[in-house]
C-alpha positions in Angstrom: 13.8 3.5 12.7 16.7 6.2 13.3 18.4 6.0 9.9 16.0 8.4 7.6 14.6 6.8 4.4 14.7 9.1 1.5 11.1 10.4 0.6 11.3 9.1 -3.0 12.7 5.6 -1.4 9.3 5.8 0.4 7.0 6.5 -2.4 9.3 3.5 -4.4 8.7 0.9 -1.1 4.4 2.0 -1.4 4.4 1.3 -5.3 6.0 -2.2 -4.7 3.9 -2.7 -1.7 0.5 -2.0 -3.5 1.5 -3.4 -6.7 1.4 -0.6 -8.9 4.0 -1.2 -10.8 2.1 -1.1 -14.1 1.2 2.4 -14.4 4.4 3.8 -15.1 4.4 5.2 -11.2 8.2 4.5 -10.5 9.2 7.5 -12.8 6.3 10.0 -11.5 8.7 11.1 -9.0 12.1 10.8 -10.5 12.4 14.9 -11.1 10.3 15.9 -8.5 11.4 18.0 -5.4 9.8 17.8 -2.4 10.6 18.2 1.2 7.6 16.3 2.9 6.4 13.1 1.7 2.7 14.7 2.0 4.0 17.4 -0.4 5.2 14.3 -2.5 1.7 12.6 -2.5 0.3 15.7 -3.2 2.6 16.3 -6.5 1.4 12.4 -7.3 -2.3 13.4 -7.0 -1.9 16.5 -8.9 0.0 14.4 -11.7 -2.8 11.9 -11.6 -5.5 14.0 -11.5 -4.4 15.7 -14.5 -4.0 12.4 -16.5 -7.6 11.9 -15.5 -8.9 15.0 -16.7 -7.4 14.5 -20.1 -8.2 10.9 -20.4 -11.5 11.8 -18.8 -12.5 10.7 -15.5 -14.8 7.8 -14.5 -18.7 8.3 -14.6 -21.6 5.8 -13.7 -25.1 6.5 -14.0 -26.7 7.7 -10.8 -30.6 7.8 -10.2 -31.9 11.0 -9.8 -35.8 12.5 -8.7 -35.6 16.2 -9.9 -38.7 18.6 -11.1 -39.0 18.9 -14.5 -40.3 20.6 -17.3 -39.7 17.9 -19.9 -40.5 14.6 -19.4 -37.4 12.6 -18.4 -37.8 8.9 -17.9 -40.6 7.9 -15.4 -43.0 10.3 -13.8 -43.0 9.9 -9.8 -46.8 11.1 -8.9 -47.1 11.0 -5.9 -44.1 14.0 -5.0 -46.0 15.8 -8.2 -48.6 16.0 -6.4 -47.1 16.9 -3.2 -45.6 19.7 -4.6 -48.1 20.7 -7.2 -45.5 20.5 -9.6 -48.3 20.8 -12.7 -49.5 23.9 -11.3 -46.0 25.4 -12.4 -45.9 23.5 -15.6 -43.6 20.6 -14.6 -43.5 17.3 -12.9 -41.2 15.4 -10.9 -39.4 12.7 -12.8 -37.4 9.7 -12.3 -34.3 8.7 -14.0 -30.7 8.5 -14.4 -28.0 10.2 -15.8 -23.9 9.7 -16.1 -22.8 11.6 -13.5 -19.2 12.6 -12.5 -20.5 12.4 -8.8 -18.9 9.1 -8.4 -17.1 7.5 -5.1 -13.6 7.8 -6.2 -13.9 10.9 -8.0 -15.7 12.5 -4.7 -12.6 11.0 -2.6 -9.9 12.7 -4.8 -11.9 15.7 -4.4 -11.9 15.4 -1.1 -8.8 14.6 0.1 -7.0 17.3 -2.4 -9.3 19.7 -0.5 -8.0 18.2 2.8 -4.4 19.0 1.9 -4.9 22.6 1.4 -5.2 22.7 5.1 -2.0 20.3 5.8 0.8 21.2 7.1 3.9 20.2 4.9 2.8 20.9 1.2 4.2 23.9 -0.8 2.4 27.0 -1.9 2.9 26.0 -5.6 1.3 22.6 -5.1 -1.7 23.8 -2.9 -2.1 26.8 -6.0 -2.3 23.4 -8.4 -5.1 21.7 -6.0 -7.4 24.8 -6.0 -7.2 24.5 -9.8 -7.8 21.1 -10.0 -10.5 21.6 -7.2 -12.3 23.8 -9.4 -12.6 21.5 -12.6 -13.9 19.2 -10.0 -17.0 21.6 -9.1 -19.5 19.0 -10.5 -18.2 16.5 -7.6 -19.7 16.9 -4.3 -17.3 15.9 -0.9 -17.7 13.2 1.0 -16.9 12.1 4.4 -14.3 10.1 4.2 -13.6 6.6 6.0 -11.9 3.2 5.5 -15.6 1.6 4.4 -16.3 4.5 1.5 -12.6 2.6 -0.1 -14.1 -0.6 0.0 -16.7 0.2 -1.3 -15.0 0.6 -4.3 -15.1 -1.4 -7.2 -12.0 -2.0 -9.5 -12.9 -2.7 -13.5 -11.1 -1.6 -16.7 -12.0 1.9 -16.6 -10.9 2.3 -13.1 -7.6 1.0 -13.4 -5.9 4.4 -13.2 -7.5 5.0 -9.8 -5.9 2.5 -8.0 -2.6 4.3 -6.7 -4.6 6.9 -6.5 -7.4 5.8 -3.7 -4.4 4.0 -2.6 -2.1 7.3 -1.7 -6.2 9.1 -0.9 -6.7 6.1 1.6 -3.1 6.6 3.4 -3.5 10.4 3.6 -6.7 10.0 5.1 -5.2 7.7 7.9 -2.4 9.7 8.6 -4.1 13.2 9.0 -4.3 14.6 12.3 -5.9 18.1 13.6 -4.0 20.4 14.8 -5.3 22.8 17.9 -5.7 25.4 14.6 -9.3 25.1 13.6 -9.6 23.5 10.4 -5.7 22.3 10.0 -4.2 18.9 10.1 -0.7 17.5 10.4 0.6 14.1 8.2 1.5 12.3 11.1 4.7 10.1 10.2 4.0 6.7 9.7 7.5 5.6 8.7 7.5 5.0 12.6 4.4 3.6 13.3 5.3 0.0 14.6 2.5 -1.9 12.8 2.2 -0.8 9.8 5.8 -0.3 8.4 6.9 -3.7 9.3 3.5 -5.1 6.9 4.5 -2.7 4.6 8.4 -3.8 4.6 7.3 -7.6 4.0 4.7 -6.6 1.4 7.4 -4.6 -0.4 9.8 -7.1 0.0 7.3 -10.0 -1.3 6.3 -8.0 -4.3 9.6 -7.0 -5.3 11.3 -10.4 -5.9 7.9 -11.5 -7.3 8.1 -9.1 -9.7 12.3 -8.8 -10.4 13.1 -12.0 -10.1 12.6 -14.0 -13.2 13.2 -17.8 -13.0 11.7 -17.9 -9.6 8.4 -18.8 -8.2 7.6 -16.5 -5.7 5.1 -17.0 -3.0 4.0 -17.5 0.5 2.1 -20.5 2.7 0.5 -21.2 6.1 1.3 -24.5 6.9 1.2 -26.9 10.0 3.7 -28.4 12.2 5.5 -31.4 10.4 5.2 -35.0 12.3 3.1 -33.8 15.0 1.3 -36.4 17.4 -0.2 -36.3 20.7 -3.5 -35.3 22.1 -6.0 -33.8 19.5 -6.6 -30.5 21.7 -3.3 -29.5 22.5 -2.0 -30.1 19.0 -5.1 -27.9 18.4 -3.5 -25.0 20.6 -0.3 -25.4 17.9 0.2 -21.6 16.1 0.0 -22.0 12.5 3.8 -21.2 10.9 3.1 -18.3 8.1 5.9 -17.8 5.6 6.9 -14.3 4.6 8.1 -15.1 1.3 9.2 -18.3 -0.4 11.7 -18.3 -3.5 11.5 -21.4 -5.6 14.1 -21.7 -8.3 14.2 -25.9 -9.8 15.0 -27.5 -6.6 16.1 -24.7 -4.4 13.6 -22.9 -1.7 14.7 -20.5 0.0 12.3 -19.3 3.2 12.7 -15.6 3.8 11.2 -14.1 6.7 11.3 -9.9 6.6 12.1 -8.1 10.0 11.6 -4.6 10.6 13.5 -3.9 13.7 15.7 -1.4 14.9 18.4 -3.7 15.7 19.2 -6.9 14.3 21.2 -8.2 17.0 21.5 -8.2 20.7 24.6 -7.1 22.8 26.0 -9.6 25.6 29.5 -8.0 27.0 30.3 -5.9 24.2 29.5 -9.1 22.0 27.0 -9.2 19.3 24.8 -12.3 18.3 21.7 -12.7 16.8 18.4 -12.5 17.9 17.6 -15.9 19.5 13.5 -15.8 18.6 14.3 -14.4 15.1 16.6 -17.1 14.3 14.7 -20.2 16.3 11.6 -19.4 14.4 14.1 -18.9 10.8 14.9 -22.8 11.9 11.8 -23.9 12.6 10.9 -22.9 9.1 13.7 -24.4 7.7 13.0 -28.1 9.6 9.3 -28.3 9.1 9.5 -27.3 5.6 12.3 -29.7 4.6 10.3 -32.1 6.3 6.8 -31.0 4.2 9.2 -31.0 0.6 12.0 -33.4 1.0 12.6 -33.0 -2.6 13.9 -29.8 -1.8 17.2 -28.0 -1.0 15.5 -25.8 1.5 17.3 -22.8 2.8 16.7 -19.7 5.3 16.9 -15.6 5.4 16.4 -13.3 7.8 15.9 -9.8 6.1 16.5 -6.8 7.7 16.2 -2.7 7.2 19.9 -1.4 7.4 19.9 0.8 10.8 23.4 1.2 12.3 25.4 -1.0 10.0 25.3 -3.1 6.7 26.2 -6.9 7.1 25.2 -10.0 4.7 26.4 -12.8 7.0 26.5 -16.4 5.2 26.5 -19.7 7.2 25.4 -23.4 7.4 23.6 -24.6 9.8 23.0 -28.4 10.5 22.8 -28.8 6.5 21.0 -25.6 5.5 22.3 -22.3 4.4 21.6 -19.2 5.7 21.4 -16.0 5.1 20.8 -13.4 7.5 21.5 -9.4 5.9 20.4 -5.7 6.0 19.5 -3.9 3.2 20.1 -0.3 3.1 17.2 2.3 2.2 18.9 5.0 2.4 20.9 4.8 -1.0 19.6 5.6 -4.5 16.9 3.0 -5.5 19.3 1.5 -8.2 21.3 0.3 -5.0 18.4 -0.8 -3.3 17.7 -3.3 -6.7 21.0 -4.4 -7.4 21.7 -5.6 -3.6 18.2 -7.2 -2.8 18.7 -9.3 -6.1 22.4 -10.1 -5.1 21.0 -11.2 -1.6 19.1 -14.0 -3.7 21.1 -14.6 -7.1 24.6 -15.5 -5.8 
């Protein structure tokens, strides 16, 4: 993408895209200055964090075997022994207490500690991390990876963690070393070719699933409509996947979310539109009119706004379509109002 995306725009399209829209996280960064979207994250995690402490953060029991000179729960003989432990007055016990040493709380730690050594973040937000780091001191670090997050599992007293592994989980892939021993870079995903077009259609999806009231909101893999012919090359058929779907009474509309940096092609100074963007829009269209013949079914193509803005309206063969950009960089207000004009007409 050459057209920048404002960093709160960023933050705004991540919220949507994880679903955390129930936390109040849309107005965490509505007064906050930042230069660097890792700066941002790291104002987020210092706001969270801080809720946490107050609230108090999450604890589970966690076995422990420690020397003792009280009895504690069971006694383990055979490392008494080992160590003599009665010669010195104690024994070794077994049992379990409530610990703060828990997964999440060991990858907030963690990855707050990893920022202090990123490029990017501001002296008055790494001063804030240290403090935070050292209310922290009865959580130990962890190595972090993508397993340790799954590993993690989500119940009532976790719920104000989510956004919070979620932004620990996105640092973590994006850090980078630098040649400067013990320093990292945020590399920028906003360019990275795989995940920001997932992360435009899960925005997108989430969005109108959650603004759009009236509608039913989904999406469906589905097969090829009135297909015949040998079993095992009708076997070799792709299955068609649906970005989103918007059902309102007996209008569908099929959109399908394209993050590209051009929308069209150029032919001797002449622009059309992408032929394998639009055949597979059709193809859509046909197969699902075919599946729901109930159904006014119509198409979208959705694009990020690049060079220029367009909403181009047409009919083809019986079906409306749709096919429009939608600008990101403009204040998020603009961003709602024109994404729900696209659908309510």
């Amino acid at each position: 993408m050459s057209s920048p995306i404002p960093i709160q725009n960023i933050y705004y399209l991540l919220c949507y895209a994880w679903g955390r829209l129930d936390e109040g996280e849309l107005k965490a960064v509505q007064n906050v200055d930042c230069e660097t979207l890792q700066d941002l994250f790291a104002k987020v995690l210092i706001n969270g964090t801080k809720r946490l402490v107050k609230r108090g953060l999450n604890r589970n029991y966690q076995a422990k075997v420690e020397e003792e000179a009280s009895l504690r729960g069971r006694i383990a003989f055979t490392p008494s022994v080992r160590q003599l432990s009665w010669t010195k007055g104690r024994m070794v016990c077994e049992f379990t207490e409530l610990s703060y040493d828990t997964i999440p709380n060991r990858i907030l730690k963690t990855t707050m500690r990893n920022l202090l050594f990123t490029s990017g973040i501001s002296r008055e937000h790494k001063d804030e991390l240290r403090g935070l780091l050292r209310i922290l001191h009865e959580v130990s670090p962890v190595r972090v990876c993508q397993k340790l997050f799954r590993r993690i599992q989500y119940h009532q007293n976790l719920r104000d963690y989510r956004l919070l592994m979620n932004i620990c989980e996105l640092i973590h892939d994006s850090l980078m070393p630098t040649e400067e021993a013990g320093n990292s870079t945020f590399r920028d995903f906003i360019r990275d070719s795989k995940k920001m077009p997932a992360l435009f259609e899960s925005f997108v999806f989430n969005f109108y699933q959650h603004e759009l009231l009236g509608y039913k909101v989904a999406k469906s893999s589905f097969e090829w409509q009135e297909q015949s012919g040998d079993a095992e090359a009708l076997a070799r058929l792709p299955t068609m996947n649906t970005d989103v779907e918007l059902e309102q009474g007996n209008e569908l509309t099929v959109l399908d979310c394209k993050y590209y940096k051009e929308a069209f092609t150029s032919n001797w100074e002449t622009e059309r539109y992408k032929t394998p963007n639009l055949y597979q829009l059709y193809s859509y269209i046909m197969n699902k009119q075919i599946e729901r013949p109930s159904m006014k079914v119509s198409g979208m193509l959705l694009y990020p706004e690049v060079h220029q803005s367009f909403t181009d309206r047409f009919i083809l063969q019986g079906h409306p379509i749709t096919i429009a950009s939608i600008n990101l960089d403009q204040p998020w207000e603009g961003i709602d109002a024109d994404l729900k004009a696209l659908v309510i007409v």
